[in-house]
C-alpha positions in Angstrom: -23.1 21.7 5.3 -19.6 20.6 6.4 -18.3 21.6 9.7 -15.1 23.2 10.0 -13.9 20.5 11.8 -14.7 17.8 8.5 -12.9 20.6 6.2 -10.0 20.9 7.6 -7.2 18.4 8.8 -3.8 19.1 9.9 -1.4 15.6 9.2 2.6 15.6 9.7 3.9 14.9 6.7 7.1 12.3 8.5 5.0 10.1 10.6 1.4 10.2 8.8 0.0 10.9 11.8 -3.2 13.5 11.3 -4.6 15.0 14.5 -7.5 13.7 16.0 -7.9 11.0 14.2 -7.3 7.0 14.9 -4.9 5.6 12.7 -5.3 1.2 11.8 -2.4 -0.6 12.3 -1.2 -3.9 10.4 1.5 -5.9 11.8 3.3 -8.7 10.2 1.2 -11.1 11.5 -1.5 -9.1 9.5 0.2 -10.0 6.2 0.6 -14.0 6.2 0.0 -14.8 2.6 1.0 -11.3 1.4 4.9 -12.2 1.1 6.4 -14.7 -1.7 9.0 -16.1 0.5 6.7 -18.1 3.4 10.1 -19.8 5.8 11.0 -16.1 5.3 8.0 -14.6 6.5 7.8 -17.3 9.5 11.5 -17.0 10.7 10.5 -13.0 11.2 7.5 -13.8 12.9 9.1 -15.9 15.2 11.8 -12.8 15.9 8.6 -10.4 16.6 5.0 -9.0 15.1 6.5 -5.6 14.2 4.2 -2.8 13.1 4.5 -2.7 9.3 2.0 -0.1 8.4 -0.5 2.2 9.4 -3.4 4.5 8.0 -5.4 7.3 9.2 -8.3 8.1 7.3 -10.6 11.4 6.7 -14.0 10.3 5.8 -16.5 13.5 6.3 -19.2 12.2 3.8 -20.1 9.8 1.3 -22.5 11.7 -1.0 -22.2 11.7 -4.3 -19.2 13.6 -5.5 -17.3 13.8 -1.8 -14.4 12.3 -1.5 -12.0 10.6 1.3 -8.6 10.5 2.2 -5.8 8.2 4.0 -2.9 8.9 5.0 -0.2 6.2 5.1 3.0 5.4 7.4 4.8 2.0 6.0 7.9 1.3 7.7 11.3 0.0 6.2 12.5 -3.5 5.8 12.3 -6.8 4.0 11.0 -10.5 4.1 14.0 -12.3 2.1 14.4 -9.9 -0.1 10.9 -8.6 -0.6 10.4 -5.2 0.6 7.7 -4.4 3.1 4.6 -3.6 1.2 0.7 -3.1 2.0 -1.9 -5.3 1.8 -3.0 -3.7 -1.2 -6.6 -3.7 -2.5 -9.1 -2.8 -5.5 -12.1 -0.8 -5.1 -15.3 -2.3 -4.7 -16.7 -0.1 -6.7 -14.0 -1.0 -9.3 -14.5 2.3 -12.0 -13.4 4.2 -8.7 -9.5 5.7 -9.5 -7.0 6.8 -6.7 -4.5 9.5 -6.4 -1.4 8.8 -4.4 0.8 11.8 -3.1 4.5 10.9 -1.8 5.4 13.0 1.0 8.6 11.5 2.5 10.7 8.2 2.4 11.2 6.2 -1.0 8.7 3.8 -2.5 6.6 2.2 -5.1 2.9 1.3 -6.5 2.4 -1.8 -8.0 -0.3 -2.1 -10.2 -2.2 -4.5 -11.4 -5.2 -4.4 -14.4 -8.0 -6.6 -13.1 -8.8 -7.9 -16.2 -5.2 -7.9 -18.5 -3.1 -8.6 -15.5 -0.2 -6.3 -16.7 1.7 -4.9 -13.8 3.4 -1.5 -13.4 5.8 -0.8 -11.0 5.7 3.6 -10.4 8.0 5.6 -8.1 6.7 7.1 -5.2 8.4 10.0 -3.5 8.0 13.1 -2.1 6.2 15.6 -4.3 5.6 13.0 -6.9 1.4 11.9 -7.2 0.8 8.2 -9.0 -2.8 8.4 -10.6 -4.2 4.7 -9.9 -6.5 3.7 -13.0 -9.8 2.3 -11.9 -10.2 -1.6 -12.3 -6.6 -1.6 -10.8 -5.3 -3.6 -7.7 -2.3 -1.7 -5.9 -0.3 -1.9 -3.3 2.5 0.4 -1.9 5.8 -0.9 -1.1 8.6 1.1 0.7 12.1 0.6 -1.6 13.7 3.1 1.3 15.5 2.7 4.5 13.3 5.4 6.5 9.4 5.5 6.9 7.4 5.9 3.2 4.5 8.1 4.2 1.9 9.4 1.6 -1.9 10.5 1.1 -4.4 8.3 -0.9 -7.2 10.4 -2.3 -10.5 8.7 -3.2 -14.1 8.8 -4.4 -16.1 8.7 -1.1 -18.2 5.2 -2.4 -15.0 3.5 -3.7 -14.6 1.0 -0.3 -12.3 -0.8 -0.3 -11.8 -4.9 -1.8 -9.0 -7.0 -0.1 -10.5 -9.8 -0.5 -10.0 -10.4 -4.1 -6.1 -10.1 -3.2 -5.9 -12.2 -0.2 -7.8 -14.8 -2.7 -4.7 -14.8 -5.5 -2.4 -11.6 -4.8 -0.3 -9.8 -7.2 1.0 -11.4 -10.4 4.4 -9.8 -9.7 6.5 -8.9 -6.7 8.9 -6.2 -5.3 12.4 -7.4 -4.6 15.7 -5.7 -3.8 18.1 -7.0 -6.8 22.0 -5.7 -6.4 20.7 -3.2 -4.2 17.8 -1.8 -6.7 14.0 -2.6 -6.4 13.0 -5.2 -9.4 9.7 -6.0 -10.6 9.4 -9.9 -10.7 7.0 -12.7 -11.7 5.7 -14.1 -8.8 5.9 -17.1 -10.2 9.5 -17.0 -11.6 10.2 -16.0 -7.6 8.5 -18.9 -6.4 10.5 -20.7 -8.3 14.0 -19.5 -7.5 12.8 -19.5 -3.5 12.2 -23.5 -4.3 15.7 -24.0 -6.3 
């Protein structure tokens, strides 16, 4: 039997914050390898380690059939013209699928299929929910110029794999293009960064 106290969380919907409950932080410095454009990603290092991200999570149980949640704060800006994003992950237990809620701010999910490698880039906003496949890497970037927060519902046993990312990252990127966010090879990037 579940306390009241595991049933019931109160979160505010503009900061992410949820009451009572640590939240992890990632800073920039969290995120080497994450961004495309590396001198980019060094000069703004050098300028600071600003908080990028954080999440709070509400994790009761893991029986069969519970389920988790996060709630996530990611914070304006860019690195050259990449938009801040999350780490972003798959699920160790890769069947496991994910429902993302927008609640304020302007963003994306990019997704990735682990095994065909197509990428989708999906709108996230308020009252909008992204249904993440399983066997599907994302990450949530924040297109906007105020805080992108949202709740990430999950199957309790899911966990969480960032390794696999840190190992090869996403096939594509999210860069602001004539003042739009574009979905891009992250190899065709790599390439213009090098020109």
């Amino acid at each position: 039997m579940h306390s009241i106290a595991q049933l019931l969380s109160c979160f505010d919907p503009v900061t992410g914050n949820i009451a009572g409950v640590p939240a992890t932080q990632r800073r920039l410095e969290d995120l080497r390898g994450c961004f495309a454009d590396a001198a980019a990603y060094e000069a703004a290092l050098a300028a600071g380690n600003p908080l990028l991200y954080r999440v709070a999570s509400v994790e009761p149980a893991a029986g069969p059939g519970d389920l988790h949640y996060g709630v996530g704060c990611l914070m304006p800006g860019k690195i050259g013209a990449e938009y801040f994003l999350t780490k972003g992950h798959l699920h160790s237990w890769r069947q496991a699928a994910e429902i993302y809620i927008g609640l304020a701010g302007e963003g994306v999910m990019l997704l990735e299929d682990e095994s065909s490698g197509e990428s989708r880039m999906v709108p996230l906003r308020p009252h909008q929910a992204v249904y993440v496949p399983g066997h599907t890497a994302h990450r949530t970037i924040n297109t906007g110029t105020m805080p992108l927060t949202y709740v990430g519902i999950y199957p309790a046993h899911a966990g969480h794999d960032y390794a696999a990312i840190a190992r090869r990252n996403f096939r594509c990127a999210v860069i602001e293009q004539d003042g739009h966010p574009v979905m891009i090879e992250r190899s065709e990037l790599l390439k213009t960064l090098a020109s």
